[in-house]
C-alpha positions in Angstrom: 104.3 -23.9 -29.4 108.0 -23.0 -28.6 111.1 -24.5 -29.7 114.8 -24.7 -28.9 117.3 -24.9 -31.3 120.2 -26.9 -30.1 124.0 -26.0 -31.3 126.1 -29.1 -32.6 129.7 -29.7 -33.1 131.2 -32.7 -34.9 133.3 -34.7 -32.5 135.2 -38.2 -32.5 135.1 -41.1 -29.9 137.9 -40.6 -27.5 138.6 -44.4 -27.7 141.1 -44.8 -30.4 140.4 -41.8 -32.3 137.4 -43.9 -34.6 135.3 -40.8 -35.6 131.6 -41.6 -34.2 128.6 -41.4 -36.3 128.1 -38.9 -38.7 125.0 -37.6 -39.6 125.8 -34.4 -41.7 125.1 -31.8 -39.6 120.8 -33.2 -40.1 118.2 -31.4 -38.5 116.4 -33.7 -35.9 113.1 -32.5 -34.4 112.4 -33.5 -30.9 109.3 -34.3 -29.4 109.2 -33.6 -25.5 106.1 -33.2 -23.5 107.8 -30.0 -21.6 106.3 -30.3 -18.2 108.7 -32.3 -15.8 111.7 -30.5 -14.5 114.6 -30.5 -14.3 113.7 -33.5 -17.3 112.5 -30.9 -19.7 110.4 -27.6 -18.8 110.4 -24.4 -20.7 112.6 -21.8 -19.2 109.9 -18.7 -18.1 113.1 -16.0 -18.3 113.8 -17.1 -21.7 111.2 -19.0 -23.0 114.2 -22.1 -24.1 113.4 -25.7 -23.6 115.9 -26.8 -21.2 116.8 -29.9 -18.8 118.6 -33.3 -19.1 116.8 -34.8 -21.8 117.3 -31.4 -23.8 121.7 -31.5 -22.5 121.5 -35.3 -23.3 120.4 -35.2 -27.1 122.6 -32.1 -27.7 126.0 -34.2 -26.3 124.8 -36.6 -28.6 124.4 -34.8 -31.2 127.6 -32.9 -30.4 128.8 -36.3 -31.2 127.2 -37.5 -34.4 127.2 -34.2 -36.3 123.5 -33.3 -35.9 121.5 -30.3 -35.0 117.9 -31.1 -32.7 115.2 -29.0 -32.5 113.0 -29.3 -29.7 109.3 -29.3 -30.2 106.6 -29.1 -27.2 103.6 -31.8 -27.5 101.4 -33.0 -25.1 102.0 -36.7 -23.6 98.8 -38.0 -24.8 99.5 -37.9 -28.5 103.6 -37.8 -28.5 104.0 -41.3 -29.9 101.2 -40.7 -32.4 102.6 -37.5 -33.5 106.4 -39.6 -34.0 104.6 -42.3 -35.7 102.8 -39.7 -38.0 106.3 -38.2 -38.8 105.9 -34.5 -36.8 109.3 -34.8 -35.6 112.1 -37.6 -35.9 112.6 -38.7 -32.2 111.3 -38.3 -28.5 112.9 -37.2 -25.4 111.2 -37.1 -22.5 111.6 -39.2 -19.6 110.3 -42.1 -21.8 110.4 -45.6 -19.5 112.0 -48.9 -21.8 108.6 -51.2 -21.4 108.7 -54.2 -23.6 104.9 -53.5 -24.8 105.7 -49.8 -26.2 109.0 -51.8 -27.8 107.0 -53.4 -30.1 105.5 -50.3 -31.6 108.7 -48.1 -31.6 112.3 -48.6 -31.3 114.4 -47.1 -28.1 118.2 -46.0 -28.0 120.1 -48.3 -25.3 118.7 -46.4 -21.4 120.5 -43.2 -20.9 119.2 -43.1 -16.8 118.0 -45.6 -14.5 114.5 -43.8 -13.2 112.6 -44.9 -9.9 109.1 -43.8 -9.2 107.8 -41.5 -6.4 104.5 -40.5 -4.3 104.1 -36.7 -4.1 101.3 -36.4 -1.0 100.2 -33.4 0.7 102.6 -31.9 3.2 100.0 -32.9 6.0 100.6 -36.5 5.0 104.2 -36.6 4.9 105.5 -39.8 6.5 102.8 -42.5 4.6 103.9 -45.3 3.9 102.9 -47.9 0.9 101.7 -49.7 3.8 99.1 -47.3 5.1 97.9 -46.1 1.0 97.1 -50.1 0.5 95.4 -50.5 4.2 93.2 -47.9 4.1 92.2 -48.0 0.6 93.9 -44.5 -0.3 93.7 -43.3 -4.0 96.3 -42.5 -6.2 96.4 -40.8 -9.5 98.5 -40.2 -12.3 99.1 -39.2 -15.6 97.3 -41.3 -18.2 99.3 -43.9 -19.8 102.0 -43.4 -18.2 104.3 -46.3 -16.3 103.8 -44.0 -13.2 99.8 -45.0 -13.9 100.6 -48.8 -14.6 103.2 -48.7 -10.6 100.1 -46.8 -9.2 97.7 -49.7 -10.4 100.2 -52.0 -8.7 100.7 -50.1 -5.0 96.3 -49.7 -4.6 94.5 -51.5 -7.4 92.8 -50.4 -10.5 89.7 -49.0 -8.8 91.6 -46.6 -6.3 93.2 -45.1 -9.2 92.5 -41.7 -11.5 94.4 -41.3 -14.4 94.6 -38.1 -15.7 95.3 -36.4 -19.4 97.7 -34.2 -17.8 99.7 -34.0 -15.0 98.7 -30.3 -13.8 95.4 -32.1 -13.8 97.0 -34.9 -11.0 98.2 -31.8 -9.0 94.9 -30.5 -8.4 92.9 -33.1 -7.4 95.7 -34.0 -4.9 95.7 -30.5 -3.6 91.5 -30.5 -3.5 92.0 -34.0 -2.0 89.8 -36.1 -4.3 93.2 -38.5 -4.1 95.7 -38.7 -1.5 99.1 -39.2 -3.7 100.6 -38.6 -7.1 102.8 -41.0 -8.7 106.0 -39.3 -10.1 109.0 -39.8 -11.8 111.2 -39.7 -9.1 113.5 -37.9 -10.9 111.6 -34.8 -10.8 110.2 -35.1 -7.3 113.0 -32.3 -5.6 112.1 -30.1 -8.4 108.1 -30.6 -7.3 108.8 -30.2 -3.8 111.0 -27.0 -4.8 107.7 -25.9 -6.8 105.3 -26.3 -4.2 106.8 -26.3 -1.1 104.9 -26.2 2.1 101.9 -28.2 0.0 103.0 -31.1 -1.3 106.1 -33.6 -0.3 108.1 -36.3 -1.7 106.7 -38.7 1.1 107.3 -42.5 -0.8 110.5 -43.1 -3.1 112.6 -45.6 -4.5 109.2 -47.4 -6.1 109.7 -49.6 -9.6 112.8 -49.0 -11.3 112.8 -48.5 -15.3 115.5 -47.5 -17.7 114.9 -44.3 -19.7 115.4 -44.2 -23.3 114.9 -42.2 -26.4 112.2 -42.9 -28.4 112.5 -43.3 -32.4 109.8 -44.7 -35.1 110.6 -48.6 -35.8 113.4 -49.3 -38.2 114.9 -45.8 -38.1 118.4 -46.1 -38.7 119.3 -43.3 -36.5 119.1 -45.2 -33.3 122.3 -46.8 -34.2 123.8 -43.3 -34.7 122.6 -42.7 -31.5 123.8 -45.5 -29.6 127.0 -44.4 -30.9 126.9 -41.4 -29.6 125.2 -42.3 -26.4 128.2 -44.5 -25.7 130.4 -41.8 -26.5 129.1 -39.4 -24.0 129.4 -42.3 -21.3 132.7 -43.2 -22.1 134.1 -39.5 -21.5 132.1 -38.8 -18.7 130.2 -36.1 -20.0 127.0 -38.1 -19.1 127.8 -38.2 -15.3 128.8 -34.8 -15.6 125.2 -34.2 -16.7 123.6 -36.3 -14.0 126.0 -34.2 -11.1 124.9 -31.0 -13.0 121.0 -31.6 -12.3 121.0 -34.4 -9.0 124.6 -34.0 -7.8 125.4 -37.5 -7.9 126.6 -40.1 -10.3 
């Protein structure tokens, strides 16, 4: 398992000069399934967690006076692992559903995320149209929003969910399905990874707001609203969203 240790510096909100949130300089671990760029991947050169979620929670923090320490864990038992108290919050690409709401509390969205269809290069140019016609199968990764839009676009029984997404990839490549559903958000960074395979052919699917994830009740979510807030009002946010899609 590898972490990152995020700096922190204590900061006040520009409007009025109220001082934000304080949280003492607290050590915050992070859960973040670490397999989605430019979301969250670990960095091969340095072996760092990096990406927006990881820039996100450190302006926060930068914010609120706190220090976060990102720890890898697999999707399939994050929000067990936050509920059983192995770290204190979760970033990673976490859709706002109103069924996970009522087993865990979210921060207000941070991004508005759409979903994608990664096919093979050979199909580029399907359409919704033509997966739904000719009974196409998609898969995705196992409770996952991506799984629950891939259920809508072809019905339950022309979909495999998998426990991981690396597990998605290959039966797309080895053609037991015909599309991945993504979140569009890392679909350049996909098409980057394996170009001449596999395309970006279908975006702009369902649209869900991204939030961070925290056990119900925690009293840092309000902290972090704070400082969420904060980082919108000063632009750094936007600054973060040019930095990995070159747009606001």
């Amino acid at each position: 398992m590898r972490k990152f240790v995020a700096t922190f510096a204590f900061a006040v909100l520009a409007a009025g000069g109220v001082h934000a949130a304080d949280l003492g300089g607290k050590l915050l671990k992070v859960g973040s399934d670490t397999t989605s760029p430019p979301m969250e991947s670990i960095d091969p050169a340095s072996g760092q967690i990096v990406g927006f979620d990881v820039d996100v929670v450190n302006a926060i923090c930068a914010k609120i006076n706190c220090q976060a320490e990102f720890v890898t864990t697999g999707w399939d038992g994050i929000f067990v692992a936050l509920d059983q108290g192995n770290f204190d919050l979760v970033a990673s690409g976490v859709s706002i559903t109103e069924e996970r709401k009522k087993a865990m509390d979210f921060s207000d969205p941070y991004i508005v995320n759409s979903q994608a269809v990664l096919t093979r290069a050979e199909d580029q140019g399907i359409t919704l149209e033509k997966f739904k016609a000719e009974g196409r199968k998609l898969s995705a990764q196992a409770n996952t929003t991506d799984a629950q839009v891939a259920e809508g676009v072809v019905g339950k029984e022309n979909v495999a969910a998998y426990d991981s997404f690396s597990a998605a990839i290959i039966a797309l490549k080895n053609k037991d399905v015909d599309g991945v559903v993504i979140n569009g958000a890392n679909a350049a960074a996909y098409e980057r990874e394996f170009a001449g395979e596999l395309v970006a052919s279908i975006k702009d699917l369902e649209s869900d707001p991204l939030g961070l994830v925290f056990r119900k009740g925690d009293e840092n979510v309000a902290a972090f609203n704070e400082g969420l807030k904060a980082i919108k009002d000063d632009g750094t946010l936007d600054q973060l969203v040019a930095k990995y899609w070159g747009l606001k």
